[in-house]
Backbone as CSV, one residue per row, in Angstrom:
resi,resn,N_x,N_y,N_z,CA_x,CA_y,CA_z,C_x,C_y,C_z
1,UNK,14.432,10.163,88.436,14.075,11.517,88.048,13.491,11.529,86.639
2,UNK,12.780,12.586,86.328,12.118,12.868,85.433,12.971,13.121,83.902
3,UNK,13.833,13.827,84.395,15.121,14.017,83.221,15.830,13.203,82.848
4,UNK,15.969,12.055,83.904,17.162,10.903,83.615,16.242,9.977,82.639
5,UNK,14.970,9.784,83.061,14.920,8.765,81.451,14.100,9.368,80.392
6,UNK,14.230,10.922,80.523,13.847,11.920,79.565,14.919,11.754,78.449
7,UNK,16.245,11.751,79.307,17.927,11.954,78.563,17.768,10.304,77.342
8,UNK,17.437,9.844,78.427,17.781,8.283,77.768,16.912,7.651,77.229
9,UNK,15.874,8.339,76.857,14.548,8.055,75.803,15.298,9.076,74.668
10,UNK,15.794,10.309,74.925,16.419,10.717,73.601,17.428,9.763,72.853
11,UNK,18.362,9.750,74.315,19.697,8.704,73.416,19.117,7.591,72.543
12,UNK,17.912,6.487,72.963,17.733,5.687,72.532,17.226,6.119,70.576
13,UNK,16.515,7.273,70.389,16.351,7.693,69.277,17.385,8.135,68.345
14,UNK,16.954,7.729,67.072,17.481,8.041,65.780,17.653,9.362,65.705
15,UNK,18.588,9.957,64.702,18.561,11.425,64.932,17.853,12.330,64.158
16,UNK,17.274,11.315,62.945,15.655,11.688,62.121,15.092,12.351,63.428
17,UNK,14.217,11.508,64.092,13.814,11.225,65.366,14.169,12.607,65.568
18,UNK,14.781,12.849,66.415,15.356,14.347,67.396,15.312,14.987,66.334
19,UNK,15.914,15.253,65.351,15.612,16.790,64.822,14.356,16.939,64.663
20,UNK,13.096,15.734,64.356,11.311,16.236,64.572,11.079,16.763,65.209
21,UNK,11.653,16.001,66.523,11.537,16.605,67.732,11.991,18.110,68.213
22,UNK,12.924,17.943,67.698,13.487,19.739,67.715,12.797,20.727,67.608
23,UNK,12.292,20.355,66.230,11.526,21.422,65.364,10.258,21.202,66.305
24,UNK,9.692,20.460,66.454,8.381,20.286,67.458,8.288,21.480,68.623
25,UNK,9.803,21.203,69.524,10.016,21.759,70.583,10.082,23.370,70.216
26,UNK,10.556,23.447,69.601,10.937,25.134,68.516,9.534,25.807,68.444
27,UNK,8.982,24.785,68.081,7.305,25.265,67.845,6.479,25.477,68.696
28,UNK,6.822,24.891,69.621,6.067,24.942,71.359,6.696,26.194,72.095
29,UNK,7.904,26.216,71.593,8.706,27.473,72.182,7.864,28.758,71.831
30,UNK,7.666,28.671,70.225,7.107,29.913,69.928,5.769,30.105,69.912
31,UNK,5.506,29.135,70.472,3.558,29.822,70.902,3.662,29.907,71.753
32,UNK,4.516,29.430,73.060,4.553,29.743,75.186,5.217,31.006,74.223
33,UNK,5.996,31.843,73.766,6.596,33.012,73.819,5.445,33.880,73.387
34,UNK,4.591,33.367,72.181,3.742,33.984,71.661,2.499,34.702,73.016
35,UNK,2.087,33.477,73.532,1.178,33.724,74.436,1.671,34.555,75.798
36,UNK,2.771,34.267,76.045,3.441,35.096,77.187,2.994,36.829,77.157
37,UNK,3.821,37.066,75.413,3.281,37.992,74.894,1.933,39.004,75.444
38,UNK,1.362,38.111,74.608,-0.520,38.434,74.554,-0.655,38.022,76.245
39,UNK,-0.335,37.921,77.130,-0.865,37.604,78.685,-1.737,37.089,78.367
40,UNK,-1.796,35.518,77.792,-2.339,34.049,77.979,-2.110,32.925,78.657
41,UNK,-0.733,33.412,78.754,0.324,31.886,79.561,-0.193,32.361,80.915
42,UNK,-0.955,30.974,81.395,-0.638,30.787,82.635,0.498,30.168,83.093
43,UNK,1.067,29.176,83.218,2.257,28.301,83.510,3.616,29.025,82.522
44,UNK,4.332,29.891,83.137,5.489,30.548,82.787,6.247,30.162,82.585
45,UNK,6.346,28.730,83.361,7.739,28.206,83.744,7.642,27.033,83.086
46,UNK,6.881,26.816,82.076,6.912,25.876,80.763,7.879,26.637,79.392
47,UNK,7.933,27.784,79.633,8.791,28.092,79.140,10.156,27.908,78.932
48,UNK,10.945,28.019,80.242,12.042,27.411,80.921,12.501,25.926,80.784
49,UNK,10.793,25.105,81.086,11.468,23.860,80.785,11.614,23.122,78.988
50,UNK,10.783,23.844,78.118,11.052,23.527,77.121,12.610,24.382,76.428
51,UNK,12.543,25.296,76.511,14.487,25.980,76.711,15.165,24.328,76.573
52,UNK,15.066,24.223,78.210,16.062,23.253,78.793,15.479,22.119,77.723
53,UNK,14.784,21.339,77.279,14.584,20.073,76.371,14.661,20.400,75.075
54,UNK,15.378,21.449,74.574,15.657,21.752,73.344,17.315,21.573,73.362
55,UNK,17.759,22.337,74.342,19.137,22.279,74.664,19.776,20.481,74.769
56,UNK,18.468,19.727,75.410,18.695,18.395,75.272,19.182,17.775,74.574
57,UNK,17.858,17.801,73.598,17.877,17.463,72.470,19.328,18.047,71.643
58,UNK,19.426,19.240,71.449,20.529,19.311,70.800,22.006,18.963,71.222
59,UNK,21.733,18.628,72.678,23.168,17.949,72.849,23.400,16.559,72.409
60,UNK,22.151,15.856,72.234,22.179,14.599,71.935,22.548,14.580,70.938
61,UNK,21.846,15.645,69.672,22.347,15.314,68.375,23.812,15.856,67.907
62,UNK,24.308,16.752,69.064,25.668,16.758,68.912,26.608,15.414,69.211
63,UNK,26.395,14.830,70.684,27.015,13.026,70.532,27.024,12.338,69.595
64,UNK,25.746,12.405,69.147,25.577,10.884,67.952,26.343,11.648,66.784
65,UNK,26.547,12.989,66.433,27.670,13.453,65.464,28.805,12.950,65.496
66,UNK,29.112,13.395,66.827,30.984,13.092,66.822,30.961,11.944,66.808
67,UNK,30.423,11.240,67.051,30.407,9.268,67.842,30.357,8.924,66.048
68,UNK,29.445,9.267,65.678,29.644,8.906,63.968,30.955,9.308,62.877
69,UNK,31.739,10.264,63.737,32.799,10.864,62.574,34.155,9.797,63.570
């Protein structure tokens, strides 16, 4: 599946790494919201899936927290 070595291309990253990524994803969030807006978005449901790969991401960088304390 598409998610399973989505998950485990995160794990393998530093957590520099993922929070770029975060903020990246954050940023993609707010132009699909932006454009939704303005009725530009065609593909809606890019919305949804970047949601879900933010939530990823931040679970990952919650593991490598606790795993470090």
């Amino acid at each position: 599946m598409k998610t399973k070595k989505y998950l485990e291309e995160l794990k393998s990253q530093s957590v520099a790494d993922l929070n770029a990524q975060l903020v990246e994803a954050k940023k993609e969030l707010f132009n699909l919201r932006f454009q939704n807006a303005t009725n530009q978005l065609t593909n809606t449901s890019r919305i949804k899936e970047v949601r879900k790969n933010i939530a990823r991401i931040q679970t990952v960088i919650t593991e490598k927290a606790n795993v470090a304390e």
